[in-house]
PDB file of N, CA, C and O in Angstrom:
ATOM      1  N   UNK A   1      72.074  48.138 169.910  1.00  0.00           N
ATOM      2  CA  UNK A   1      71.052  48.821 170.702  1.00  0.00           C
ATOM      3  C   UNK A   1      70.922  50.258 170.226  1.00  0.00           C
ATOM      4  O   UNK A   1      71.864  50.940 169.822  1.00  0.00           O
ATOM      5  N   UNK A   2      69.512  50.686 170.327  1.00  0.00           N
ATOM      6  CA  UNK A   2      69.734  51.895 169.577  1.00  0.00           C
ATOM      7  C   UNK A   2      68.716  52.753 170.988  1.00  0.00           C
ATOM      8  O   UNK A   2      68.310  52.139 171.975  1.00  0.00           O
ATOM      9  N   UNK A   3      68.511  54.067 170.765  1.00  0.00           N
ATOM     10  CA  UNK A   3      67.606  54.949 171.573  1.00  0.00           C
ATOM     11  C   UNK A   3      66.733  55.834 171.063  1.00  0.00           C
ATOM     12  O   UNK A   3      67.222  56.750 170.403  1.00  0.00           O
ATOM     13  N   UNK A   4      65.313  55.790 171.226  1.00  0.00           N
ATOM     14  CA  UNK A   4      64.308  56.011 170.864  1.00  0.00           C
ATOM     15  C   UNK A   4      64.020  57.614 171.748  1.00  0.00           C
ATOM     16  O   UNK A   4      63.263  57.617 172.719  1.00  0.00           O
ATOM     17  N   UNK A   5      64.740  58.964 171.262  1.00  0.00           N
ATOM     18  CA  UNK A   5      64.481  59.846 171.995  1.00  0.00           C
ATOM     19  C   UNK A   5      62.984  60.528 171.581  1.00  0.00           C
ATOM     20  O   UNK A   5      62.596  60.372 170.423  1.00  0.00           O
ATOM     21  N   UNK A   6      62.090  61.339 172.611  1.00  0.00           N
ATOM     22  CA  UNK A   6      61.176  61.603 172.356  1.00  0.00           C
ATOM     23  C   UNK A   6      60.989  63.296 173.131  1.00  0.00           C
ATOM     24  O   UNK A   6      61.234  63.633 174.289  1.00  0.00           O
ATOM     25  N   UNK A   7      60.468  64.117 171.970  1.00  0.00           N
ATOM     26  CA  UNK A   7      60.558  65.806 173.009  1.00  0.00           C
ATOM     27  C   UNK A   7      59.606  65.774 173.037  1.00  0.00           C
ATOM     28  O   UNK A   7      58.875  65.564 172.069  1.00  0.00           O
ATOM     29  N   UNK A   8      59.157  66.039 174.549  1.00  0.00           N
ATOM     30  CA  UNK A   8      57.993  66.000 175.399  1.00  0.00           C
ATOM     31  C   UNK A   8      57.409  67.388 176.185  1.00  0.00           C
ATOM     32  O   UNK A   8      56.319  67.691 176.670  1.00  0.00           O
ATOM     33  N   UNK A   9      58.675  68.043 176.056  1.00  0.00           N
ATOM     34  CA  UNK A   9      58.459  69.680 176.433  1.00  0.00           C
ATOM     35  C   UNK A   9      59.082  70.559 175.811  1.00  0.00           C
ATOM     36  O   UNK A   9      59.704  70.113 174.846  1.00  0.00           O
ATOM     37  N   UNK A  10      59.199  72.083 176.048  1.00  0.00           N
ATOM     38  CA  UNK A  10      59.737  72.999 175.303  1.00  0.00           C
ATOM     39  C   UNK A  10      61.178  73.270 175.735  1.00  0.00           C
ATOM     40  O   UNK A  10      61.718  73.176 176.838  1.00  0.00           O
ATOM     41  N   UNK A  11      61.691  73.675 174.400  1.00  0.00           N
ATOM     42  CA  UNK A  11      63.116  74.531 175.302  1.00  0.00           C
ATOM     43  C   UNK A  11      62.966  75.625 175.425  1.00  0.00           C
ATOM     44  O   UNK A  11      64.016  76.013 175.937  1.00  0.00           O
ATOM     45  N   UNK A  12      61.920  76.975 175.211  1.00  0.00           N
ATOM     46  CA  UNK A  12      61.390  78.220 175.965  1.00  0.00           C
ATOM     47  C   UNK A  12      62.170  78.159 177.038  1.00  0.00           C
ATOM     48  O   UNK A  12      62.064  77.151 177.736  1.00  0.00           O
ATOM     49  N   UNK A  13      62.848  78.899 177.314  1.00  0.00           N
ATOM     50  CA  UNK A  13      63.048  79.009 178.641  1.00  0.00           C
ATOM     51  C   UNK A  13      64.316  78.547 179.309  1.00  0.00           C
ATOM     52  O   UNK A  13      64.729  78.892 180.416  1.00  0.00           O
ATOM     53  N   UNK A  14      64.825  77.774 178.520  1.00  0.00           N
ATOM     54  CA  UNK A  14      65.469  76.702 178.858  1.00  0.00           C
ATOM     55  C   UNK A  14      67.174  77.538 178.444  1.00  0.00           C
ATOM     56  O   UNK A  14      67.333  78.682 178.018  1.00  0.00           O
ATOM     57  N   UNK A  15      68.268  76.474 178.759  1.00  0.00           N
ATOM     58  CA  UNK A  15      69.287  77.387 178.985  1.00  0.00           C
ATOM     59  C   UNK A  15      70.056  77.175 177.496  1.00  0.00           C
ATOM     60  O   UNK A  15      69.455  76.329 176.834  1.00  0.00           O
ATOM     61  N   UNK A  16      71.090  77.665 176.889  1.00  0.00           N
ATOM     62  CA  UNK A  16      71.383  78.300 175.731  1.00  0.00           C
ATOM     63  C   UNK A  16      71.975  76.444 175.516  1.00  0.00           C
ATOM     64  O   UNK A  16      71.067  75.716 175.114  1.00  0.00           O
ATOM     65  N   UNK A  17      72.963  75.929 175.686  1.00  0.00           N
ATOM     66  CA  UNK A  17      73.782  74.353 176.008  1.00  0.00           C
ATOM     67  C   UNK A  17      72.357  73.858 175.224  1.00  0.00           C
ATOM     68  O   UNK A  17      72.269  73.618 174.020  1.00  0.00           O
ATOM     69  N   UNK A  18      71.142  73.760 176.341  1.00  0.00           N
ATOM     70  CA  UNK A  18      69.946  72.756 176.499  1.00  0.00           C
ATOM     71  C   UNK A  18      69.432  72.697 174.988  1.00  0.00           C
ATOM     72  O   UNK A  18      69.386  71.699 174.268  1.00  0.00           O
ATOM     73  N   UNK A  19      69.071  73.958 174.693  1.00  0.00           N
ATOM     74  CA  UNK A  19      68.535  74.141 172.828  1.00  0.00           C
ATOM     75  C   UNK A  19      69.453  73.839 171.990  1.00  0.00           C
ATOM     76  O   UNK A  19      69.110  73.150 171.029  1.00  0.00           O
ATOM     77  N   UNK A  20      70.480  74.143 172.073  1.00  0.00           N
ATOM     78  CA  UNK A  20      71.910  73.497 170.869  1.00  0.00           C
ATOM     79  C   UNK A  20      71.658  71.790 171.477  1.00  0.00           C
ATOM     80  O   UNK A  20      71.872  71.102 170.479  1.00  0.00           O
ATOM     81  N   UNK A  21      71.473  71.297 172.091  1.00  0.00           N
ATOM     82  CA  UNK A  21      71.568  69.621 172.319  1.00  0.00           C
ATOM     83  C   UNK A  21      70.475  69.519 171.801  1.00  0.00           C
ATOM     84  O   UNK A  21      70.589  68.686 170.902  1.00  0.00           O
ATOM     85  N   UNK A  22      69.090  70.035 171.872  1.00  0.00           N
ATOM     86  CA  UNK A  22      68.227  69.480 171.864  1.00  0.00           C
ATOM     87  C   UNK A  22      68.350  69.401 169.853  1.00  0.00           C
ATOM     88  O   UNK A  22      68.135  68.399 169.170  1.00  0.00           O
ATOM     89  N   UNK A  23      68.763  70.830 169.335  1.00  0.00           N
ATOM     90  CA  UNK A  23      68.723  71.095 167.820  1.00  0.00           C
ATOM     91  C   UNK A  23      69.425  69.864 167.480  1.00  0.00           C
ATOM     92  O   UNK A  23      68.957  69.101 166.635  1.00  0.00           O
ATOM     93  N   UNK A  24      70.841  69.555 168.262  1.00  0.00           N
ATOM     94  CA  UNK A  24      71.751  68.484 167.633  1.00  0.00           C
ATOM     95  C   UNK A  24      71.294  66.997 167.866  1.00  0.00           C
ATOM     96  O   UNK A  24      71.783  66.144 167.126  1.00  0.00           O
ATOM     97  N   UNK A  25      70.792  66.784 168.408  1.00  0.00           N
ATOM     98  CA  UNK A  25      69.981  65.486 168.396  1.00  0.00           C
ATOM     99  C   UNK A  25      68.691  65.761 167.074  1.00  0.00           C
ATOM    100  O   UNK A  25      68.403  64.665 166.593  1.00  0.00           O
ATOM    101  N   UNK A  26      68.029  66.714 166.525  1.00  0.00           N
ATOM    102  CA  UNK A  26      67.570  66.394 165.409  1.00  0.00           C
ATOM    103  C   UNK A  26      65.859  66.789 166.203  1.00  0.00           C
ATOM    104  O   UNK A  26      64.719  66.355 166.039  1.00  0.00           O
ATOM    105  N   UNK A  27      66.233  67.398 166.721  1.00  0.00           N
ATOM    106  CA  UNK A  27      64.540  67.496 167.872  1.00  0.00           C
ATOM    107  C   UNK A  27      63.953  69.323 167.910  1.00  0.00           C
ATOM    108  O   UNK A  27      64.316  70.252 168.632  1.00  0.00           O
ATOM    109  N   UNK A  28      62.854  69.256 166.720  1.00  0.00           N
ATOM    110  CA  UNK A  28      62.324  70.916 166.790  1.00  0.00           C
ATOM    111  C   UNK A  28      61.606  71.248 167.356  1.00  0.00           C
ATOM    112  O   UNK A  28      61.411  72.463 167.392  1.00  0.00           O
ATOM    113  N   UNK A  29      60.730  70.282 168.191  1.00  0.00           N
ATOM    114  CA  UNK A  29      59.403  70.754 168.831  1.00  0.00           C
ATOM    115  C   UNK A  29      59.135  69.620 169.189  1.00  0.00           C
ATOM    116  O   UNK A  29      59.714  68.614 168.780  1.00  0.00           O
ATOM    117  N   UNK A  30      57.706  69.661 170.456  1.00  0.00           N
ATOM    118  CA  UNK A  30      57.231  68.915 170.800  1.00  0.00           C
ATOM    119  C   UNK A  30      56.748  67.662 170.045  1.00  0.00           C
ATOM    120  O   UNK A  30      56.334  67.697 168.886  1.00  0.00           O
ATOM    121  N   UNK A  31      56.816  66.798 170.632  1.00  0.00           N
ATOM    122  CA  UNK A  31      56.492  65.191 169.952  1.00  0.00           C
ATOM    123  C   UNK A  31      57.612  64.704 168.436  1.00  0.00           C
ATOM    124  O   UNK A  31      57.538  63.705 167.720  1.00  0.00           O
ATOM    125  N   UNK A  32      58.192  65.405 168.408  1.00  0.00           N
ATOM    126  CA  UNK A  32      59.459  65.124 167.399  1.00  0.00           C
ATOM    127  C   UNK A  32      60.152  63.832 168.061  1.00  0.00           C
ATOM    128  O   UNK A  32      60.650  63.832 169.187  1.00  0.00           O
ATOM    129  N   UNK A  33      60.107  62.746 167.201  1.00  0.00           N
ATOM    130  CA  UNK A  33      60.824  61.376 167.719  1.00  0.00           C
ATOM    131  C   UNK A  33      62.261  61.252 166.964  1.00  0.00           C
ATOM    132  O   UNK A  33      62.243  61.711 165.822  1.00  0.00           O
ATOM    133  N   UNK A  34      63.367  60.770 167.354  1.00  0.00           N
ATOM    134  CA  UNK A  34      64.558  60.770 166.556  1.00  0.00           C
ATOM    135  C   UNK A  34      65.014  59.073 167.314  1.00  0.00           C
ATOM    136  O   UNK A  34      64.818  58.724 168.478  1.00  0.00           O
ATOM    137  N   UNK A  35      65.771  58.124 165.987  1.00  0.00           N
ATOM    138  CA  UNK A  35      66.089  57.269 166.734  1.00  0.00           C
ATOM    139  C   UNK A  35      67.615  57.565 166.631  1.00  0.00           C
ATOM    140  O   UNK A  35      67.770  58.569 165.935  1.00  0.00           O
ATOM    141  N   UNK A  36      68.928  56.998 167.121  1.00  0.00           N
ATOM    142  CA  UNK A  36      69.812  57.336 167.452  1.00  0.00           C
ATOM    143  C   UNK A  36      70.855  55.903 167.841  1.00  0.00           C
ATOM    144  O   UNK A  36      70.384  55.082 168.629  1.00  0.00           O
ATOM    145  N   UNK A  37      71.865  55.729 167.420  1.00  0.00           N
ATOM    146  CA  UNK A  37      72.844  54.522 168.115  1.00  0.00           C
ATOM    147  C   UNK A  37      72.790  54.978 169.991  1.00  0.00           C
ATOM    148  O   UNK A  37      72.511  56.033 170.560  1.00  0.00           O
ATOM    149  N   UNK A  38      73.137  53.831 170.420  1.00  0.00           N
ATOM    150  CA  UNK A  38      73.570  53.794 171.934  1.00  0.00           C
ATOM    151  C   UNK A  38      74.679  54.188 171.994  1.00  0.00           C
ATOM    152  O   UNK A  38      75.184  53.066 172.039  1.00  0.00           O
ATOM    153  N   UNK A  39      75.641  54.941 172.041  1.00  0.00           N
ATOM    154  CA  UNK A  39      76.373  55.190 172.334  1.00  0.00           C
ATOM    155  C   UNK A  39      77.173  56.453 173.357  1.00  0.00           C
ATOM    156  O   UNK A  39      76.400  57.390 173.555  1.00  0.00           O
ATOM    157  N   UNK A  40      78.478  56.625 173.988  1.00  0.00           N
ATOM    158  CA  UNK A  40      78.397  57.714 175.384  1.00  0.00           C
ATOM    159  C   UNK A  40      78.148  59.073 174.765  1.00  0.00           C
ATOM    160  O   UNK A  40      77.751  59.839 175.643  1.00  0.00           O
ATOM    161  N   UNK A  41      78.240  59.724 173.453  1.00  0.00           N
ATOM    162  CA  UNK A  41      78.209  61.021 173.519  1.00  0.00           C
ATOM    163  C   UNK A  41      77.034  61.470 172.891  1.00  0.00           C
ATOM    164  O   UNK A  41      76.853  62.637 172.544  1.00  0.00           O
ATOM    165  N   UNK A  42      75.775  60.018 172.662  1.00  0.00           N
ATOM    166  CA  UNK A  42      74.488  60.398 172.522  1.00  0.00           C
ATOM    167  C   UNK A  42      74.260  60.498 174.048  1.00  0.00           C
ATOM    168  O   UNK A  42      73.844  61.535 174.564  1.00  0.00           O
ATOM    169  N   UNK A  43      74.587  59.236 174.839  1.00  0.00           N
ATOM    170  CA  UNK A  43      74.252  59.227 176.470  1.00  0.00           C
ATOM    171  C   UNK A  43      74.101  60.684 177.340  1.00  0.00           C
ATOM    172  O   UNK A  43      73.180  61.060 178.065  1.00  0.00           O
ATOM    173  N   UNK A  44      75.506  61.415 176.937  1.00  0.00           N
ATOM    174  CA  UNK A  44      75.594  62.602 177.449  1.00  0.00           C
ATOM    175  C   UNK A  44      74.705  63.334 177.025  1.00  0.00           C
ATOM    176  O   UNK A  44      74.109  64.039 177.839  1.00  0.00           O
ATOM    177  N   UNK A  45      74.336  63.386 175.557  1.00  0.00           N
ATOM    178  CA  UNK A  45      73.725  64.626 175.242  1.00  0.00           C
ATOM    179  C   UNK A  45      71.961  64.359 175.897  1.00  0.00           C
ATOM    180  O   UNK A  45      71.298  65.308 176.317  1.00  0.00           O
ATOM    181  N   UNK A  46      71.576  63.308 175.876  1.00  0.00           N
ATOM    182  CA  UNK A  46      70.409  63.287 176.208  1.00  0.00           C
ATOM    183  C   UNK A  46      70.467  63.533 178.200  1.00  0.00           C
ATOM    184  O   UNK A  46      69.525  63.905 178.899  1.00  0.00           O
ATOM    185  N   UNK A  47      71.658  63.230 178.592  1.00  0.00           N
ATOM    186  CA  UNK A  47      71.506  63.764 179.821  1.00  0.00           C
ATOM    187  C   UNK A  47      71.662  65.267 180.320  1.00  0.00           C
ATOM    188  O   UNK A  47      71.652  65.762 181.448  1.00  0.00           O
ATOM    189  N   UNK A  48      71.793  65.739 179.195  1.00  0.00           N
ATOM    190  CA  UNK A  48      71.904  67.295 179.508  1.00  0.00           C
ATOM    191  C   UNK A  48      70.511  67.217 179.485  1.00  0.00           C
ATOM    192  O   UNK A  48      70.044  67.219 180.625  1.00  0.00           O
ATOM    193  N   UNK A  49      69.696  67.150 178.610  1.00  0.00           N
ATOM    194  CA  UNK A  49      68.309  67.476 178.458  1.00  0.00           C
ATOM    195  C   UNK A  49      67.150  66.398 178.963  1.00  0.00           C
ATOM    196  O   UNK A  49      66.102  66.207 178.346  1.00  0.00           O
ATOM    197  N   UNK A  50      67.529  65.725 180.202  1.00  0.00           N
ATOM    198  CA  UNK A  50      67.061  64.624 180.266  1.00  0.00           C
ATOM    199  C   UNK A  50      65.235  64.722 180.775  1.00  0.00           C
ATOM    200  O   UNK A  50      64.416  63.807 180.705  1.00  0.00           O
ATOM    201  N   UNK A  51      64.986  66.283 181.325  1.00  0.00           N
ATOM    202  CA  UNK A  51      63.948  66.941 181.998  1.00  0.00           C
ATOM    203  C   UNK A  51      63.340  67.229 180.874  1.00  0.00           C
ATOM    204  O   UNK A  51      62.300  67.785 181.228  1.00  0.00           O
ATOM    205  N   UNK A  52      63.378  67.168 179.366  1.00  0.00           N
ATOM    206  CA  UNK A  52      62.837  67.802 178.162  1.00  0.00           C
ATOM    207  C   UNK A  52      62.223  66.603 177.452  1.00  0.00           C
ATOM    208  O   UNK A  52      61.084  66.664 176.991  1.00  0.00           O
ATOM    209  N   UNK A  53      63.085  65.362 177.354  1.00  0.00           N
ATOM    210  CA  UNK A  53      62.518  64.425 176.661  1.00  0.00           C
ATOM    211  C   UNK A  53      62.480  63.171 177.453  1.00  0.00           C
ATOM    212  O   UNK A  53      62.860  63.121 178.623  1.00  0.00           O
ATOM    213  N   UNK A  54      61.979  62.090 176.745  1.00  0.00           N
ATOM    214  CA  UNK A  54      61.584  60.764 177.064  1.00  0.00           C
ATOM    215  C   UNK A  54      62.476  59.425 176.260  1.00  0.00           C
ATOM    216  O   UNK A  54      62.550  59.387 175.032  1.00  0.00           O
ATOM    217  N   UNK A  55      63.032  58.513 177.028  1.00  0.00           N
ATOM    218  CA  UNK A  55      63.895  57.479 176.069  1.00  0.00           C
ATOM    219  C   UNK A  55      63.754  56.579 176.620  1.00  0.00           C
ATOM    220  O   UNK A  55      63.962  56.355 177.813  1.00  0.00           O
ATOM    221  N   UNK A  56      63.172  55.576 175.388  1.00  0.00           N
ATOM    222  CA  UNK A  56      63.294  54.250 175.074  1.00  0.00           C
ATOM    223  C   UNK A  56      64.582  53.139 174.536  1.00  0.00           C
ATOM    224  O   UNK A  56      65.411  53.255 173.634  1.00  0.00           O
ATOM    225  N   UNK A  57      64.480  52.706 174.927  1.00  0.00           N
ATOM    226  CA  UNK A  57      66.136  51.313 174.207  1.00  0.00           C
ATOM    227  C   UNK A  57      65.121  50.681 173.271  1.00  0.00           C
ATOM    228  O   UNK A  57      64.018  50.385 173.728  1.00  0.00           O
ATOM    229  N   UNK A  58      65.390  50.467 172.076  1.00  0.00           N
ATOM    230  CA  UNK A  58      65.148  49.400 171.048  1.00  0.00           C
ATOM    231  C   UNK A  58      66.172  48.882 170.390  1.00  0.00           C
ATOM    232  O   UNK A  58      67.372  49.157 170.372  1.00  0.00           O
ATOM    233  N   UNK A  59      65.396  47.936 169.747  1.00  0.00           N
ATOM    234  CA  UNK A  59      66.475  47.321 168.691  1.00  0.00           C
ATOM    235  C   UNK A  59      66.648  47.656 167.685  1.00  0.00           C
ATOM    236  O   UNK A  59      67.498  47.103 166.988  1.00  0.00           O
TER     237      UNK A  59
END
């Protein structure tokens, strides 16, 4: 199973943690798609930023 993350808003604004997750997931700006394994310390990171982007499960 893999996860289809998607940035849907800015990190402007946003707290110092939120932009280092968002950089380390591979995400520069709006509409930037990254796919990613399922696994807990992608889980976490997308739940830090979970108000910023959008995720799908694929195969």
């Amino acid at each position: 199973m893999r996860l289809k993350v998607t940035q849907t808003r800015s990190e402007i604004g946003g707290k110092q943690n939120q932009r280092e997750t968002l950089r380390s997931l591979g995400l520069k700006r709006i509409g930037d798609v990254v796919v990613k394994e399922d696994r807990p310390e992608i889980r976490g990171m997308v739940k830090t930023v979970a108000h910023l982007v959008a995720v799908e499960e694929v195969d």
